[in-house]
C-alpha positions as CSV (number, residue, x, y, z in Angstrom):
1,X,23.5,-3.1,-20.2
2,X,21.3,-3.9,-17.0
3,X,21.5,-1.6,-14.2
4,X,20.1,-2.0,-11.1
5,X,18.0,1.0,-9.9
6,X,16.5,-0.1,-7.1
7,X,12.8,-1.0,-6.2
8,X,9.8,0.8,-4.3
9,X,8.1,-1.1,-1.6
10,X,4.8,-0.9,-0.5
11,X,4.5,-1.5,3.2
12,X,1.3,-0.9,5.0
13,X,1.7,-2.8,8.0
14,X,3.4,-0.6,10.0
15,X,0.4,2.4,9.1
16,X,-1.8,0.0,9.7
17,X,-0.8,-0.8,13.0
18,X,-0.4,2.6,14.2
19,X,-3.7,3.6,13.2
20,X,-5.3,0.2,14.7
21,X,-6.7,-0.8,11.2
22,X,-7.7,-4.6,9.7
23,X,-7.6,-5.5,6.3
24,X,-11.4,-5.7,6.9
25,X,-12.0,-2.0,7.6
26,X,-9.4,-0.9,5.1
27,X,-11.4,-2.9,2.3
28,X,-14.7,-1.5,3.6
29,X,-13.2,2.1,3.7
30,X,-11.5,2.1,0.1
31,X,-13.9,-0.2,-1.5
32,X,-11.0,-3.1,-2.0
33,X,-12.0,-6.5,-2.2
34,X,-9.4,-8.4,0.1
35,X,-7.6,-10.3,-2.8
36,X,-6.7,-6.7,-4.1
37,X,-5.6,-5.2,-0.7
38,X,-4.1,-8.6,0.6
39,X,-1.5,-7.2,-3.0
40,X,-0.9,-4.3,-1.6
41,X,-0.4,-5.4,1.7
42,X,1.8,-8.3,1.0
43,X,3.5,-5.6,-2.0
44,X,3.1,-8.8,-4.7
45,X,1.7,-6.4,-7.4
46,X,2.7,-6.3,-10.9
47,X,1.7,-2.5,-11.6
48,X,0.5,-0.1,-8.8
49,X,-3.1,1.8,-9.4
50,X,-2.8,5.6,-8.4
51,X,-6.3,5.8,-7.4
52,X,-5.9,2.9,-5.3
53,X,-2.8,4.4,-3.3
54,X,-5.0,7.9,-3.3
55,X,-8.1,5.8,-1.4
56,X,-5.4,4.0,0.9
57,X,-3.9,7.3,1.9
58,X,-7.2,9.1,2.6
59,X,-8.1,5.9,4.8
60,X,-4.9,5.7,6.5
61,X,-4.7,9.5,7.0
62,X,-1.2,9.3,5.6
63,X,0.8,10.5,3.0
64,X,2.3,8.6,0.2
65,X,5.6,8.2,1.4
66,X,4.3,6.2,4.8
67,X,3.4,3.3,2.7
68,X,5.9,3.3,-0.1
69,X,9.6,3.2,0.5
70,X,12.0,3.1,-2.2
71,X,15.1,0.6,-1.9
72,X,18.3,1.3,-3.9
């Protein structure tokens, strides 16, 4: 039996935006190359790293639930 639950979304733009932050800075701030953080940004990842989302939040100044929304 397939269910649909839903999916999570990572959306950084909006963050991003507020906080008047490039993909450059982000990078040089978390220690992302850009192929990795264009992933996030564009949410085209396969698994999510934890530490990742930790060092994104800490750049951003945000919580978790800014960048990831969950769509049933």
């Amino acid at each position: 039996m397939l269910t649909n639950y839903g999916k999570f979304i990572i959306d950084l733009a909006p963050i991003m935006k507020k906080k008047e932050m490039s993909k450059n800075k982000l990078c040089n701030l978390t220690g992302l190359k850009f192929n990795a953080l264009q992933r996030y940004y564009k949410n085209t990842l396969k698994r999510v790293d934890l530490d990742i989302l930790a060092r994104i939040c800490f750049a951003l100044e945000c919580n978790i639930n800014d960048i990831i929304k969950y769509i049933p």
